[in-house]
N, C-alpha and C positions, 0 to 999 in steps of 0.2 A: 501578503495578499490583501493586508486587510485596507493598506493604501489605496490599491487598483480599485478595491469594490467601491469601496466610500465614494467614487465618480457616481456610479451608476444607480444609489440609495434613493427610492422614492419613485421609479423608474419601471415598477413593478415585471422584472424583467423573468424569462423562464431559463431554468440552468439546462444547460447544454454541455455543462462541462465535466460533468459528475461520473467518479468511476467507480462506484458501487453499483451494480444491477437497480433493478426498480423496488425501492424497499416494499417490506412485505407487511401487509395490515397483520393486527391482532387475528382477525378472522381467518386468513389465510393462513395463517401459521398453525392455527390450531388444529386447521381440517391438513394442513401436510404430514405433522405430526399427531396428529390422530390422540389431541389431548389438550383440554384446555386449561386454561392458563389459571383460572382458579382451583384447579386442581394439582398444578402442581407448586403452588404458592400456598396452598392451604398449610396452616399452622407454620409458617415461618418464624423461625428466631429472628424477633426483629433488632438484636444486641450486636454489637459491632462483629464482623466477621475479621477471620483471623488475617493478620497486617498481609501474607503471604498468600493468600486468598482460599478460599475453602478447600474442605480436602473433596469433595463431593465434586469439584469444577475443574480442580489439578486431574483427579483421575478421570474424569471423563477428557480430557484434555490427551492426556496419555494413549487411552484407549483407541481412539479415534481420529489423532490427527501426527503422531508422533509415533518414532518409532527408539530403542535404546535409552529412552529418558526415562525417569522416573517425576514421581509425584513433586521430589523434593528440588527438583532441576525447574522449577514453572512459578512465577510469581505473576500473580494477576495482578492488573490497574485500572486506572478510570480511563478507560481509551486508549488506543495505542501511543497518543501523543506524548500522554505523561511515561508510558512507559521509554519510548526511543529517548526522550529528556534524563529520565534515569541512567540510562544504559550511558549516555555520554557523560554525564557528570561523575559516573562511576569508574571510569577508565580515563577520563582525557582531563589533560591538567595546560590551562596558557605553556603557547610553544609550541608543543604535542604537533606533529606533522599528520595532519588525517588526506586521504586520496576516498575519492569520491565518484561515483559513476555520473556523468553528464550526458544529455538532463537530468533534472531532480527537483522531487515533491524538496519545495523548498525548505521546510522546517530540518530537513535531514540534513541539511548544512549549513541555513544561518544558527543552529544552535553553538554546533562548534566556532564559528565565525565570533558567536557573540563572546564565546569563553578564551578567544584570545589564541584559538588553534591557525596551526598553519596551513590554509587548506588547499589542496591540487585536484586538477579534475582529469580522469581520462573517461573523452566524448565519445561516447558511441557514434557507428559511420551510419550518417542516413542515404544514402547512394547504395547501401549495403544490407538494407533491409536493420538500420539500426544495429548490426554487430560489434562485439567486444574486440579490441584488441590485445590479448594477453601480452605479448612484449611488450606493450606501451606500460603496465601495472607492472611489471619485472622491474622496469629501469626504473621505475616510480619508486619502488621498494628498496633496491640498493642504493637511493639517497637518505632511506631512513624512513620509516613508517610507524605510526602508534596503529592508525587503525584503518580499515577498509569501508570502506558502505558500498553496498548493493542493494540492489530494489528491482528480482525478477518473481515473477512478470512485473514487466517495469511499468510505472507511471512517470510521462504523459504517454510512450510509443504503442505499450501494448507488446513490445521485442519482450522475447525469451533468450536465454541461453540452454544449448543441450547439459547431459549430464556430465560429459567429458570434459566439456570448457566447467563446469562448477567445480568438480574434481582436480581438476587445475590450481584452479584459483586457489582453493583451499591447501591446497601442497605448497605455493606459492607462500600463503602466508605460516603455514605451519615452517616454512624454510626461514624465513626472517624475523619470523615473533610476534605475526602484525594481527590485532585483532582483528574479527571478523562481522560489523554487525549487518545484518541482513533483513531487509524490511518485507516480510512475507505476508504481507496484506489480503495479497489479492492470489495466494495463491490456494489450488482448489476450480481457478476459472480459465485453468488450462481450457481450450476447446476440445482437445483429443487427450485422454488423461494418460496417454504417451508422452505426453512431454510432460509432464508434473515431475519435478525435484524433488528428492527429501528436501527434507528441512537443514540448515548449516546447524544445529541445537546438535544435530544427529551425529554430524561426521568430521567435528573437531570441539574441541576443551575448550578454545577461545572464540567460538563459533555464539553466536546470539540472535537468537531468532528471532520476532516482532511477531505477533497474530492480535488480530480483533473479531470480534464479530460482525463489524458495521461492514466490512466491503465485500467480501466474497460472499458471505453469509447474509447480505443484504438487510440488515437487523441496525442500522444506526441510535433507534431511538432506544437504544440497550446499551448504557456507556461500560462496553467490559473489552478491557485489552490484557494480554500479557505479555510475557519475558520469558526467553527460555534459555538456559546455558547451564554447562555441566560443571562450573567451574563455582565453587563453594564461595570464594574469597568475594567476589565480582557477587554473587547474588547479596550476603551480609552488606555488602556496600550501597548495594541500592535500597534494600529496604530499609536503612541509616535515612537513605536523600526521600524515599516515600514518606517514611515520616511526617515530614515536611509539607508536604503536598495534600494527596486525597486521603492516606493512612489505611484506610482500608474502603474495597467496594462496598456498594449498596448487599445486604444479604438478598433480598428480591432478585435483582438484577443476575447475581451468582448462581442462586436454583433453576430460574428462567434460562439464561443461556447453559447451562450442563445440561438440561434437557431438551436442547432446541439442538444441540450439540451430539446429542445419540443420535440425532437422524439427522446427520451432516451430510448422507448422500443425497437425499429429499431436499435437501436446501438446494445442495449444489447445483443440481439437475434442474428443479424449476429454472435456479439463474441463468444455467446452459441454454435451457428454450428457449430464453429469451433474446440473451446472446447471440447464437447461431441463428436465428432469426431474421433478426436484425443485422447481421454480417453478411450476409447476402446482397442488402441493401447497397455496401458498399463495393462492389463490384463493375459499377461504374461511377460513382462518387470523384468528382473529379474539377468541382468547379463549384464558388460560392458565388453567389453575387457578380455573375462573371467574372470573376478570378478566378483563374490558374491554380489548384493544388494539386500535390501528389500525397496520396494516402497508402500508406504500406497497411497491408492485410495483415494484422495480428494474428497470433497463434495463442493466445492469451489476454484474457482480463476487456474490458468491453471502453477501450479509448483510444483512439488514434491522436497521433501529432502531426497533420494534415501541413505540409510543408507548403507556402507561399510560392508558388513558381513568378507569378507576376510582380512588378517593380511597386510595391504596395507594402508596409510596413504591419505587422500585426496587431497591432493595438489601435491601427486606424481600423483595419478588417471590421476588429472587436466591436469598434463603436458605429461602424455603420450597420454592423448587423442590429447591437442593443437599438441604434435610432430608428430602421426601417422594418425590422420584422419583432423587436421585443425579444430577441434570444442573446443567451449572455452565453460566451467564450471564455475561456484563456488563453493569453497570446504568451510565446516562448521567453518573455523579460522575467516571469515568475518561475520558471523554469532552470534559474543559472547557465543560460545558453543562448550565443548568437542566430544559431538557427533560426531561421525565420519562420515560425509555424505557431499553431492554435491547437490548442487540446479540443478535444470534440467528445463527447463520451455517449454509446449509443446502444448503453443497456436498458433505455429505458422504454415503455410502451409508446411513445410519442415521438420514438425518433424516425418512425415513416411522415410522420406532419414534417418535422421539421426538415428532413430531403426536398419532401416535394416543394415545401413554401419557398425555399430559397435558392432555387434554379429558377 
């Protein structure tokens, strides 16, 4: 990604593409959770916390967003990024066959790419409201599989899968031996919390789950990610490769999210209003800059992947929108997919300006 931006640097551009909700100020936070922030940072150990991350943040973790796991199943990070880095370095070795949902938050595949893995995609249909198709993952599998990636609610579509199709899946891989990692980022921003999933942590051994604070929880400028899996051998591995890396979080940063984290429905729900709000919006959404899109109405997480219907390439889109109105896209090349579309993300308070500016 860091290619594409590097055009636009000095350009003083506003992102549009963003799919965390509208982060939340210090002030805001404290009046949601009805506690402020020097209060609950008062007297912190400020000594390295432990490599596996507190025990104070694993159980609130537990309590609250998790179901079957325990304390000892949960390794906190600096972000999710280093964690999903971990999680691959820890099971996947050059060769290694990994199968991947397309599109995709890119890091979730050039990492295995960079380590030499063998990587296949089965695309989701966009004609189809973005849906999976489980036999196309079956035949994938009986070629031979190390590991699976998924990312519902998915980013860039905003597509879900029901419980059925996950319950699948995961038979699927519990049938061939293939791990499972699962990038649950954004989940929590179901729109109807009928469609919320467990967590994969929950409903298999080689299941590994992804959460942060920064996206459903709207909390970026908090760098705390974790790792979740029930499988002893695969956590000892990664906190080997952690090591390496950030070794342990900030203690601040740890106390702050466990307690931002008891009242994960108050989060939620702010993000929701926004969300649903702003979804409305797109209900006739259907044209940039006269061009032609089709935007499928998500049922999760606050980004659509606004498909090109006009004979217009996306990365032109990108740049006439950056030259004429100052808003910054992504176009489907970051994406690992031909699809011809733009990520658009519109949880945030400005995305009624940015509707109207650009019809």
């Amino acid at each position: 990604m860091s290619d594409f931006s590097e055009q636009f640097i000095g350009q003083n551009l506003v992102s549009m593409h963003a799919t965390n909700p509208e982060p939340f100020t210090q002030i805001e936070l404290e009046k949601t959770i009805d506690q402020p922030f020097s209060e609950i940072i008062k007297n912190t150990n400020l000594g390295f916390a432990p490599d596996q991350g507190t025990e104070v943040l694993r159980h609130t973790l537990v309590e609250n967003l998790y179901n079957g796991i325990t304390t000892n199943d949960i390794i906190t990070h600096a972000g999710a990024q280093e964690a999903i880095y971990c999680a691959f370095n820890a099971v996947l070795k050059a060769g290694d066959r990994v199968l991947v949902v397309s599109p995709i938050f890119e890091p979730l595949v050039q990492i295995p790419e960079n380590m030499g893995c063998d990587v296949h995609y089965v695309e989701l249909n966009p004609t189809d409201n973005w849906s999976l198709d489980l036999t196309m993952i079956e035949n994938q599998f009986k070629h031979g599989c190390k590991m699976f990636i998924i990312n519902f609610p998915h980013n860039p579509t905003g597509a879900t899968i029901n419980l059925n199709e996950l319950n699948q899946i995961v038979s699927l891989c519990e049938k061939y031996g293939v791990w499972l990692l699962s990038d649950e980022v954004f989940r929590g921003l179901e729109h109807e919390i009928i469609d919320r999933l467990p967590a994969v942590a929950d409903l298999y051994d080689k299941g590994i789950s992804i959460g942060v604070i920064s996206k459903a929880f709207a909390v970026p400028g908090l760098r705390v990610g974790w790792l979740v899996c029930k499988n002893e051998d695969f956590r000892k591995e990664v906190i080997n490769i952690k090591g390496y890396l950030s070794i342990c979080n900030s203690q601040v940063d740890e106390k702050l999210v466990s307690a931002l984290l008891q009242s994960a429905d108050k989060l939620l729900l702010r993000n929701l209003n926004i969300i649903n709000k702003n979804k409305k919006l797109l209900d006739d959404f259907n044209s940039i800059m006269d061009c032609n899109i089709d935007v499928f109405l998500p049922k999760a997480g606050c980004c659509v992947f606004a498909r090109i219907l006009d004979d217009l390439g996306s990365i032109e889109l990108v740049k006439n929108m950056a030259s004429k109105h100052q808003y910054l896209m992504y176009p489907n090349t970051l994406f690992k997919t031909n699809i011809n579309a733009i990520r658009i993300g519109f949880g945030g308070s400005r995305f009624q300006k940015f509707i109207e500016k650009i019809r």
